[in-house]
C-alpha positions as protocol buffer text, in pm:
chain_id: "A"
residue {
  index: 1
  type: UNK
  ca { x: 6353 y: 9433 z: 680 }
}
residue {
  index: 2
  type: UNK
  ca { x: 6131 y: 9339 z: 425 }
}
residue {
  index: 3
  type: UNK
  ca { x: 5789 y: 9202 z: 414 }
}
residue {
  index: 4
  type: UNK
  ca { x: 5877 y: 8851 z: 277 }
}
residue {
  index: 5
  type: UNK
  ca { x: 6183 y: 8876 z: 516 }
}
residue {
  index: 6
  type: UNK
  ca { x: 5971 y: 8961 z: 824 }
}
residue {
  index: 7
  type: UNK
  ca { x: 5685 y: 8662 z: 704 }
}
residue {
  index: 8
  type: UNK
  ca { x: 5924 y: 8393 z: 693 }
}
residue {
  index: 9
  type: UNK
  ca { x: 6120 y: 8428 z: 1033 }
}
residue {
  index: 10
  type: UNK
  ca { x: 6060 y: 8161 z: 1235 }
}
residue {
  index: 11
  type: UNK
  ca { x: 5896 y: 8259 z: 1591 }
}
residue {
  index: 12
  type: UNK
  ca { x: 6036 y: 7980 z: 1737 }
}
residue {
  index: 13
  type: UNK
  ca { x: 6392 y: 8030 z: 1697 }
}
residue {
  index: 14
  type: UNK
  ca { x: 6337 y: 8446 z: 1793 }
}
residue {
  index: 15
  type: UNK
  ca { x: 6171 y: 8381 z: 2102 }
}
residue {
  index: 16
  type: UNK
  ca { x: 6472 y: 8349 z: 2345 }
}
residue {
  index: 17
  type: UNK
  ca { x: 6656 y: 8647 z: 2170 }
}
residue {
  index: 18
  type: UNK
  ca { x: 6344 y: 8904 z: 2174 }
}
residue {
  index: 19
  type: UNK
  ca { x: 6439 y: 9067 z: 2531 }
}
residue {
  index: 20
  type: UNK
  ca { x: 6780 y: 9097 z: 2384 }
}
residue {
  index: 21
  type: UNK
  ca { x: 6695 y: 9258 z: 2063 }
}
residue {
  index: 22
  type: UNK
  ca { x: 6657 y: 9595 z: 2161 }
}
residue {
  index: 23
  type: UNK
  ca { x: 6945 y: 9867 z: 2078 }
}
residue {
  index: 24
  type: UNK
  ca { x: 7219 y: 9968 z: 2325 }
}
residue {
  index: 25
  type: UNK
  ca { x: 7152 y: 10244 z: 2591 }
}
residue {
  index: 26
  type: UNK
  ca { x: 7301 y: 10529 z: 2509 }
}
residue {
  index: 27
  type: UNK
  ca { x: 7402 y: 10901 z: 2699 }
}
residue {
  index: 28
  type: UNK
  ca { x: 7298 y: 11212 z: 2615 }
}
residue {
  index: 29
  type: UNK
  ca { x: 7541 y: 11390 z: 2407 }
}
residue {
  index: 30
  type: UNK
  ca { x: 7407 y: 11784 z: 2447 }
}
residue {
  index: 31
  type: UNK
  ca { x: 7250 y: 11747 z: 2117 }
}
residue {
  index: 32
  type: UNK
  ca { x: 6952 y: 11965 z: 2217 }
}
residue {
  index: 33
  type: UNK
  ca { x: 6960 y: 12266 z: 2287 }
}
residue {
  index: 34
  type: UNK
  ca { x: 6887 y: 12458 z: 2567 }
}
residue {
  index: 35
  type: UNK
  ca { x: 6595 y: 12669 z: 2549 }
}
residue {
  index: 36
  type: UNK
  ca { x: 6358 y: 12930 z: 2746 }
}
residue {
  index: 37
  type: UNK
  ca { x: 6084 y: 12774 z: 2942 }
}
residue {
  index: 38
  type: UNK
  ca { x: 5802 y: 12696 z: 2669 }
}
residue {
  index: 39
  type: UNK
  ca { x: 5450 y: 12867 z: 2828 }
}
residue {
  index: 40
  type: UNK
  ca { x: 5202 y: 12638 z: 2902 }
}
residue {
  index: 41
  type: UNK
  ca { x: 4946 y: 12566 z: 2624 }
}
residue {
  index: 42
  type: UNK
  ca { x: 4530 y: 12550 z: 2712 }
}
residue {
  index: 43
  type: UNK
  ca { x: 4362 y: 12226 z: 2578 }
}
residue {
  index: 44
  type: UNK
  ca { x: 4008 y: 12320 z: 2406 }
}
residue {
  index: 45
  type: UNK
  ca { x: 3727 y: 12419 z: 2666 }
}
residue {
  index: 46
  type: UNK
  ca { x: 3614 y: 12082 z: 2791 }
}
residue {
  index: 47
  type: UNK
  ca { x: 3943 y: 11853 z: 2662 }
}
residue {
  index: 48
  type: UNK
  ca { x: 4271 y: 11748 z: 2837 }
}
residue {
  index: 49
  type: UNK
  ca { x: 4538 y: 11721 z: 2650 }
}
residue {
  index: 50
  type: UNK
  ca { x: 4671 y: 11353 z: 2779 }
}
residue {
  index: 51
  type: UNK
  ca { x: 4329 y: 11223 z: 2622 }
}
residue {
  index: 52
  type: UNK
  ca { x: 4335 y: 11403 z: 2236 }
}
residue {
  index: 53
  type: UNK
  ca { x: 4512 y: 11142 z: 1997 }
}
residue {
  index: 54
  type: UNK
  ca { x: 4621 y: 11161 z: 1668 }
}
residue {
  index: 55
  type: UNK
  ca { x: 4682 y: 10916 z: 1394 }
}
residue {
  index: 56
  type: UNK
  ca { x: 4977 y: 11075 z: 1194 }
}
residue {
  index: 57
  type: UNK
  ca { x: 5050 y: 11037 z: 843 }
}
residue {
  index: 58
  type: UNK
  ca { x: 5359 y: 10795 z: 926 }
}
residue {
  index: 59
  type: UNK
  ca { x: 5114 y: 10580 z: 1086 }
}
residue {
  index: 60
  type: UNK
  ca { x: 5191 y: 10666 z: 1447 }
}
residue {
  index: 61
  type: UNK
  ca { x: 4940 y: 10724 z: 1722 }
}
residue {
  index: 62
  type: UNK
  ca { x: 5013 y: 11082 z: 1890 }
}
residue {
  index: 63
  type: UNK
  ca { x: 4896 y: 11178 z: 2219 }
}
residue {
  index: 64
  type: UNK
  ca { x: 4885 y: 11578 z: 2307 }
}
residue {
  index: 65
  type: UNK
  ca { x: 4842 y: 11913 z: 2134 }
}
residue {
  index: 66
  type: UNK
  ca { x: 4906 y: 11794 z: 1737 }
}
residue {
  index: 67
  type: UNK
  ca { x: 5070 y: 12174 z: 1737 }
}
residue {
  index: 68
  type: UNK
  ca { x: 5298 y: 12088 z: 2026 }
}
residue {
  index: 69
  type: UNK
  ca { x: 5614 y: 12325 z: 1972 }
}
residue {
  index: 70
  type: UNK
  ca { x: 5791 y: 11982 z: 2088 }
}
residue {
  index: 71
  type: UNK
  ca { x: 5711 y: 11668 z: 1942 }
}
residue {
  index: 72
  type: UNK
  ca { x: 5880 y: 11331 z: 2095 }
}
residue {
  index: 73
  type: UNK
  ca { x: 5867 y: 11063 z: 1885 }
}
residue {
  index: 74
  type: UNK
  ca { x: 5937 y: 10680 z: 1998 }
}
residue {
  index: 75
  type: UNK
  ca { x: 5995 y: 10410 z: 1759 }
}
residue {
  index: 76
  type: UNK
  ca { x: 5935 y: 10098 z: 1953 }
}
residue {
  index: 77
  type: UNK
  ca { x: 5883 y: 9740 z: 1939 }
}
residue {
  index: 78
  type: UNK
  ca { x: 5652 y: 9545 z: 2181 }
}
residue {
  index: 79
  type: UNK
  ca { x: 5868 y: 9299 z: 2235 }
}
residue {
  index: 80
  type: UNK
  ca { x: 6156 y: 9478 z: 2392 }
}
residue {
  index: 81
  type: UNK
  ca { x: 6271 y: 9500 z: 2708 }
}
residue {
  index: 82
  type: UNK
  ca { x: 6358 y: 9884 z: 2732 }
}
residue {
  index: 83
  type: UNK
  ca { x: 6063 y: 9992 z: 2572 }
}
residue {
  index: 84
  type: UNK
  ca { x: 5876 y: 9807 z: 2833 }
}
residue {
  index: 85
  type: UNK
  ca { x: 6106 y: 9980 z: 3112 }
}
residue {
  index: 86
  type: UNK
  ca { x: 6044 y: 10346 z: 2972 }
}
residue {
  index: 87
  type: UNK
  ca { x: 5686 y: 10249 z: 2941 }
}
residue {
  index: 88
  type: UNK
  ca { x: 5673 y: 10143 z: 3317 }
}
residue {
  index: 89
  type: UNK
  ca { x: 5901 y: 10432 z: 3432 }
}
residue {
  index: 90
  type: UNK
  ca { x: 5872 y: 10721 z: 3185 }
}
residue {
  index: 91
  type: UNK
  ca { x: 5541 y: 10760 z: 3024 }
}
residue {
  index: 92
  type: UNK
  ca { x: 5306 y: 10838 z: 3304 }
}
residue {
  index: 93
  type: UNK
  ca { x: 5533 y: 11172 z: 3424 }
}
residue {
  index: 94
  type: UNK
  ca { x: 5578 y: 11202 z: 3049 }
}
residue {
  index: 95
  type: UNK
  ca { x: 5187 y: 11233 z: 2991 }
}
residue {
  index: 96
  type: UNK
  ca { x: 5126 y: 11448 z: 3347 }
}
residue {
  index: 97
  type: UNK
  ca { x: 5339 y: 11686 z: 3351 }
}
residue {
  index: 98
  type: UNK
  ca { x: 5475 y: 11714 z: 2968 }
}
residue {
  index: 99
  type: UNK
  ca { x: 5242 y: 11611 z: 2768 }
}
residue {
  index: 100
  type: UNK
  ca { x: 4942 y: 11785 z: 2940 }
}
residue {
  index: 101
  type: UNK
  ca { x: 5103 y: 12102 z: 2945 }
}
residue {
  index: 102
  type: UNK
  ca { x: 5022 y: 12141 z: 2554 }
}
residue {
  index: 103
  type: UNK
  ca { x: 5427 y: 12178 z: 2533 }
}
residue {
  index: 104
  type: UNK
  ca { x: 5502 y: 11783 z: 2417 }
}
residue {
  index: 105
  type: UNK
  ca { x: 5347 y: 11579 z: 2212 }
}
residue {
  index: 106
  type: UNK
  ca { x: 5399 y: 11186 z: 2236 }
}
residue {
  index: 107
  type: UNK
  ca { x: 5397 y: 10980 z: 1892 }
}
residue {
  index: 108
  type: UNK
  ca { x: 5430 y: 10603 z: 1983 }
}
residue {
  index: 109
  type: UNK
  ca { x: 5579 y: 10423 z: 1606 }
}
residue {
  index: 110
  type: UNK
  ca { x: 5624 y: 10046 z: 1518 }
}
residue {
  index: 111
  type: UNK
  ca { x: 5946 y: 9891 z: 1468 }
}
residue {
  index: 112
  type: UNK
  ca { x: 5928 y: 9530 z: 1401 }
}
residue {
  index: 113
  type: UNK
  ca { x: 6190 y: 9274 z: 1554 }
}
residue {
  index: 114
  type: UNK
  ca { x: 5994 y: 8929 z: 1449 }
}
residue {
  index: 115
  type: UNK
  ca { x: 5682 y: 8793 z: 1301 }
}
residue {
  index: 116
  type: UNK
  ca { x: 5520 y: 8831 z: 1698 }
}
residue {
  index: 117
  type: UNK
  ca { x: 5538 y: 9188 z: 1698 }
}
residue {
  index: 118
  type: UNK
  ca { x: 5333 y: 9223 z: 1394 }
}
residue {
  index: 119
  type: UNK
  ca { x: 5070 y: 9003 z: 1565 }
}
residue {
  index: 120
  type: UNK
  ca { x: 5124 y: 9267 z: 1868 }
}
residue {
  index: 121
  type: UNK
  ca { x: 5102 y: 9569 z: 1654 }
}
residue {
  index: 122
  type: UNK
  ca { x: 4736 y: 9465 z: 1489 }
}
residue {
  index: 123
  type: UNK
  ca { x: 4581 y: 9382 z: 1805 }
}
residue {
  index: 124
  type: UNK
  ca { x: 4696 y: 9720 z: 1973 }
}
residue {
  index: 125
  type: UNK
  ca { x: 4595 y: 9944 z: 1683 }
}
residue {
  index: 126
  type: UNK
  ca { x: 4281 y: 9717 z: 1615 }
}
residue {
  index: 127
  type: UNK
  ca { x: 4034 y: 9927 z: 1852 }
}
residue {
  index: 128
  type: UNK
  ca { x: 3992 y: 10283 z: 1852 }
}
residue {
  index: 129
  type: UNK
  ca { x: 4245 y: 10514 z: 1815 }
}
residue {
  index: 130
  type: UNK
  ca { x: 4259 y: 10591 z: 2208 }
}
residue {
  index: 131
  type: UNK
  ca { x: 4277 y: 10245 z: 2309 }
}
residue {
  index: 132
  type: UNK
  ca { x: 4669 y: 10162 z: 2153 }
}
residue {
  index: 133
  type: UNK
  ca { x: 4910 y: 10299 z: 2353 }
}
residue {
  index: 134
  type: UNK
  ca { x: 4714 y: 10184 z: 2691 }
}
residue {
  index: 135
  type: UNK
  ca { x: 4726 y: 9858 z: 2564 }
}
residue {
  index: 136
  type: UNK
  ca { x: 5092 y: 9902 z: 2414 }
}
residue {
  index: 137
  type: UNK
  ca { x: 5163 y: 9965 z: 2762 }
}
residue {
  index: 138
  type: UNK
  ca { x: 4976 y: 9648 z: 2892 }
}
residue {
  index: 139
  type: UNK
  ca { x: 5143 y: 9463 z: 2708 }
}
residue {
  index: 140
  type: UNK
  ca { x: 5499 y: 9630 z: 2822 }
}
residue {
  index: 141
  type: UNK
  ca { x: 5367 y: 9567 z: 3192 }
}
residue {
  index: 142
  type: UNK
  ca { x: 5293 y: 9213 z: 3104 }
}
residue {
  index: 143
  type: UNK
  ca { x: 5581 y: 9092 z: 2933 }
}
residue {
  index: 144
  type: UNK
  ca { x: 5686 y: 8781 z: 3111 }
}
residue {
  index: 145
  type: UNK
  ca { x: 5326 y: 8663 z: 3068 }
}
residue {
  index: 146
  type: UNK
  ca { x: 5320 y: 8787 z: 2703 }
}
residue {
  index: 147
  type: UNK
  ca { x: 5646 y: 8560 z: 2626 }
}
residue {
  index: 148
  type: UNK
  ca { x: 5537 y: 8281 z: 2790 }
}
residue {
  index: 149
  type: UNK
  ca { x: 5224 y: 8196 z: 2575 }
}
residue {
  index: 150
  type: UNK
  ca { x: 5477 y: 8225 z: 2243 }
}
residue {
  index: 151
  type: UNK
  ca { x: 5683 y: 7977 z: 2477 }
}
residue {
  index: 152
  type: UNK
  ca { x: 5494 y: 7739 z: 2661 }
}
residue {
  index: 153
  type: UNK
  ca { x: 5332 y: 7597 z: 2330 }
}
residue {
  index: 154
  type: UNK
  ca { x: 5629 y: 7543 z: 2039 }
}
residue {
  index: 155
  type: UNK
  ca { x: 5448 y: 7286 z: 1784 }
}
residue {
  index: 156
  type: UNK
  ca { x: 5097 y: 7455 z: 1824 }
}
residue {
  index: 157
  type: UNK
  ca { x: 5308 y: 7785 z: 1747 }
}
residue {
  index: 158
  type: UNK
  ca { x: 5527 y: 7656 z: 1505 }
}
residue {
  index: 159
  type: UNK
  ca { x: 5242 y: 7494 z: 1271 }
}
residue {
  index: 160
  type: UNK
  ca { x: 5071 y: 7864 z: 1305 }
}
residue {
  index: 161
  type: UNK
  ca { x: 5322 y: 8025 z: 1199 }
}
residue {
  index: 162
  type: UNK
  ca { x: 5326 y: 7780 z: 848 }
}
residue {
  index: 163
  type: UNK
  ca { x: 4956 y: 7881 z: 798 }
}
residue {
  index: 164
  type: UNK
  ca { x: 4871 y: 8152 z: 517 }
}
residue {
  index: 165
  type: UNK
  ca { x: 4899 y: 8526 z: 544 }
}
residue {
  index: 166
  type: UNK
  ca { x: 4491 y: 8558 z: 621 }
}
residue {
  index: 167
  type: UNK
  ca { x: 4542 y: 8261 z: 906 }
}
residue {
  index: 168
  type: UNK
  ca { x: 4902 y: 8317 z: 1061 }
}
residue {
  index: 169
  type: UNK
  ca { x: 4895 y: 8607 z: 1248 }
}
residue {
  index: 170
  type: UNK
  ca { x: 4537 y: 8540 z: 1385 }
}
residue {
  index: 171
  type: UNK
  ca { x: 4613 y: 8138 z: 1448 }
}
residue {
  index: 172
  type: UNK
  ca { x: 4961 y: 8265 z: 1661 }
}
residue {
  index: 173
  type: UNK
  ca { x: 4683 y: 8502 z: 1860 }
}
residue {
  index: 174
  type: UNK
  ca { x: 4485 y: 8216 z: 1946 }
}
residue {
  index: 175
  type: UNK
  ca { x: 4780 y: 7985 z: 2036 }
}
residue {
  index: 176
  type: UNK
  ca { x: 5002 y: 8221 z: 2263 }
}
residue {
  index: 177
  type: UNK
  ca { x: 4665 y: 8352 z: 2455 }
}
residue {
  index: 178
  type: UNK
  ca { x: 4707 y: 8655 z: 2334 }
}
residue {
  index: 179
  type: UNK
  ca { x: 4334 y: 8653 z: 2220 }
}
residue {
  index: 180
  type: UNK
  ca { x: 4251 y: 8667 z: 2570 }
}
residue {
  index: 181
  type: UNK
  ca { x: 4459 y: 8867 z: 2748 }
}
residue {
  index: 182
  type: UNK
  ca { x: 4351 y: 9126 z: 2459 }
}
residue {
  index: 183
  type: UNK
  ca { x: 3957 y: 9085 z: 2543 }
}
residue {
  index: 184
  type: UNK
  ca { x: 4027 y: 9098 z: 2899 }
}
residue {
  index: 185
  type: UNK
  ca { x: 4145 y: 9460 z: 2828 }
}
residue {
  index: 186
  type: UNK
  ca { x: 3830 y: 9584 z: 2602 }
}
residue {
  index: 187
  type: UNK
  ca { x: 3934 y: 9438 z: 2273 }
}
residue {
  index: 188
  type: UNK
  ca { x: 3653 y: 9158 z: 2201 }
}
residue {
  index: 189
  type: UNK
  ca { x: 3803 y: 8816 z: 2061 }
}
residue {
  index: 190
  type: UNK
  ca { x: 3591 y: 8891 z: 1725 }
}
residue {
  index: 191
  type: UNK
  ca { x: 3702 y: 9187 z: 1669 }
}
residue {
  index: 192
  type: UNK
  ca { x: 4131 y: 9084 z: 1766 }
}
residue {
  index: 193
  type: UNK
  ca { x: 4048 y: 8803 z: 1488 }
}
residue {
  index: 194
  type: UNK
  ca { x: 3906 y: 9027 z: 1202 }
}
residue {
  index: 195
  type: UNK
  ca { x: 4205 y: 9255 z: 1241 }
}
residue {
  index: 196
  type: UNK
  ca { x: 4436 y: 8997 z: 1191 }
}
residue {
  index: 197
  type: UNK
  ca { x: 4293 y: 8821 z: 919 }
}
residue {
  index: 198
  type: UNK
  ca { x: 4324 y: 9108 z: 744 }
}
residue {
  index: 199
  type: UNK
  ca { x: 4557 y: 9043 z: 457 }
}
residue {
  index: 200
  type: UNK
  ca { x: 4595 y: 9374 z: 323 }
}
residue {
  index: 201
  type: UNK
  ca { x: 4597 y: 9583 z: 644 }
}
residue {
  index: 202
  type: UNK
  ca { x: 4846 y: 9368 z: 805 }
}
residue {
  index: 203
  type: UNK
  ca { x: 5075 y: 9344 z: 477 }
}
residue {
  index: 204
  type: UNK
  ca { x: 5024 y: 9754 z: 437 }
}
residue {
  index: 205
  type: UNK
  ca { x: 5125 y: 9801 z: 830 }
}
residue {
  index: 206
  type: UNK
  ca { x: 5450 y: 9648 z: 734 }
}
residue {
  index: 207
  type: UNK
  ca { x: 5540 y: 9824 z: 453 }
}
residue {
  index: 208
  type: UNK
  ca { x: 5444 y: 10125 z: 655 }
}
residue {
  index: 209
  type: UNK
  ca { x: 5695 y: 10061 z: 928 }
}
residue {
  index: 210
  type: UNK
  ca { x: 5974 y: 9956 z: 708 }
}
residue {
  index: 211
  type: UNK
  ca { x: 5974 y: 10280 z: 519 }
}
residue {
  index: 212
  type: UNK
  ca { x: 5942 y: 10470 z: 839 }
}
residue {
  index: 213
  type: UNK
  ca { x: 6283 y: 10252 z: 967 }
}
residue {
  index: 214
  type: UNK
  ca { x: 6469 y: 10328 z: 682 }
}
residue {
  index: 215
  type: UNK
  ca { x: 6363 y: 10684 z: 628 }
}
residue {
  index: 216
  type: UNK
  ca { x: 6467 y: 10776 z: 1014 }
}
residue {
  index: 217
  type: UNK
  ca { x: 6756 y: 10491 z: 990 }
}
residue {
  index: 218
  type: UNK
  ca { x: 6608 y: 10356 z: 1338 }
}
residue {
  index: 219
  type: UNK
  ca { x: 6801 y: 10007 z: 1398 }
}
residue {
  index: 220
  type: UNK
  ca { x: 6716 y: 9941 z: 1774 }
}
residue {
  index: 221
  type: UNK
  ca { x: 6436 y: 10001 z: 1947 }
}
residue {
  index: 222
  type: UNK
  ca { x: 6357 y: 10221 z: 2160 }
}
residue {
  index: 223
  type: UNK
  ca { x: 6462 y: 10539 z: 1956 }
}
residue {
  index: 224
  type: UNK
  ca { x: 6390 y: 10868 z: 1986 }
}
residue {
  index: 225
  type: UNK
  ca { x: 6349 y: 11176 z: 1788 }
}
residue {
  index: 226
  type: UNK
  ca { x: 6289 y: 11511 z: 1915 }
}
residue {
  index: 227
  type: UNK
  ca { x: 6179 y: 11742 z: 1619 }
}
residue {
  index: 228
  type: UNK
  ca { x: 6280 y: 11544 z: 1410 }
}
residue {
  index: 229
  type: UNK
  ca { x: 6675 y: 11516 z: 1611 }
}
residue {
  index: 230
  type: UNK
  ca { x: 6749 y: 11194 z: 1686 }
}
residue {
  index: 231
  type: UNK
  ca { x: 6801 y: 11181 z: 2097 }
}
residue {
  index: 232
  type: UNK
  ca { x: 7063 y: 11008 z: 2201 }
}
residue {
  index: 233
  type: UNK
  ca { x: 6924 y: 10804 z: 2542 }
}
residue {
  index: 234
  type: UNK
  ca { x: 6666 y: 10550 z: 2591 }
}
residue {
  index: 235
  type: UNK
  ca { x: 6580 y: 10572 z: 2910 }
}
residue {
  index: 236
  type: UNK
  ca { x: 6327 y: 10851 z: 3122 }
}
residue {
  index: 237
  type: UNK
  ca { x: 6646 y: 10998 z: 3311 }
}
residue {
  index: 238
  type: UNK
  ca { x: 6792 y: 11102 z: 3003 }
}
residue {
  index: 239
  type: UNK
  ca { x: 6491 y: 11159 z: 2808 }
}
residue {
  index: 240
  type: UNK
  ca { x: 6322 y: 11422 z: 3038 }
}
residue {
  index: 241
  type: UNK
  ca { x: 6660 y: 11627 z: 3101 }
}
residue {
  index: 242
  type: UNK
  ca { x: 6673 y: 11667 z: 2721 }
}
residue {
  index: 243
  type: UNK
  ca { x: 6296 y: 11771 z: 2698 }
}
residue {
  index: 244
  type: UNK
  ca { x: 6337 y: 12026 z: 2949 }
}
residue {
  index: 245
  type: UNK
  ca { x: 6657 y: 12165 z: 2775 }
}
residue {
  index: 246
  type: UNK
  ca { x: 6432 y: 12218 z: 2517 }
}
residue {
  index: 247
  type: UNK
  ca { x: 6198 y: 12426 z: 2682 }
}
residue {
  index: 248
  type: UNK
  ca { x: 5969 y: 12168 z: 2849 }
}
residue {
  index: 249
  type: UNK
  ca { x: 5955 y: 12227 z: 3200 }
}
């Protein structure tokens, strides 16, 4: 999807399809391999693994051992449904007991549905580099109450979403309460507003996530790529049988 093409799609007229507009569930296929347990990796004298993050040259934000001899990669979107179930059911056991071994890394990657989860994107990646995926996964716990502030007020939506690049995405903040619910989670209103106003970042995070999409071919959300192998699954119970085929364990 292009820029212009994500810009001019009208919230409104999304809003009842976004916990619809994920991709199909899928079952694991045997793709990976299986594999000798993987040894257990130390963190760095004083460091836990679950805590190092890593902004990646595709724009992702990595959690884990950058030199993980696995790396799990999730394109998501923050307004779907099944990302928001394998955030509340997969990523904590994911983080204890994979990703803390130094075995898996986790890369969290955009994929953008509709105009709100650009807004979504630039608040989560707006504070430091720790901070996104907790709040990606607020917002994934929260999604009823997320959906309801792009529902409850259509016109005051609709008329931000006319507004200019440097006002929209900041204006649709403000009207959906999303403004709040971010600075009730550490992100301070001024701060959510100067991110979004942000022409140029916010026109470069698109661009960013399209050519990811259409390098990796990713057309629903969530998908998954272990090294680089697309998984077939979207849910934890395939997920983690996959990851220990491939050594995790």
């Amino acid at each position: 999807m292009t820029v212009t093409r994500l810009f001019s799609l009208p919230l409104l007229a999304l809003a009842p399809l976004m916990l619809a507009a994920c991709g199909d569930e899928a079952s694991p296929d045997g793709a990976v391999a299986a594999g000798e347990p993987l040894p257990a990796i130390a963190a760095p004298a004083g460091t836990k693994w679950a805590d190092t993050v890593t902004v990646t040259p595709e724009g992702g934000y990595m959690i884990g051992n950058p030199d993980a001899p696995l790396k799990l990669v999730e394109y998501a979107s923050h307004t779907c449904s099944h990302c928001a179930e394998f955030s509340q059911t997969g990523k904590q056991p994911l983080k204890d007991k994979y990703v803390a071994s130094g075995v898996v890394s986790f890369e969290q990657r955009e994929t953008f549905l509709n105009p709100y989860d650009v807004v979504l994107a630039g608040l989560t990646q707006c504070g430091a580099k720790e901070q996104m995926q907790p709040l990606s996964d607020q917002v994934w716990q929260n999604l009823p109450a997320v959906f309801q502030g792009l529902q409850s007020n259509p016109q005051a939506v609709e008329a931000a979403g006319a507004l200019p690049i440097n006002q929209r995405f900041a204006a649709i903040a403000e009207v959906t309460g999303l403004i709040e619910f971010f600075a009730a989670r550490g992100l301070s209103a001024d701060q959510a507003r100067a991110c979004l106003t942000d022409a140029a970042k916010i026109e470069a995070l698109v661009k960013t996530v399209e050519a990811n999409n259409t390098k990796d071919n990713v057309t629903g959300t969530p998908t998954f790529f272990l090294n680089g192998k697309r998984v077939e699954g979207a849910t934890w119970d395939v997920i983690e049988p996959q990851l220990q085929r491939a050594g995790a364990r």
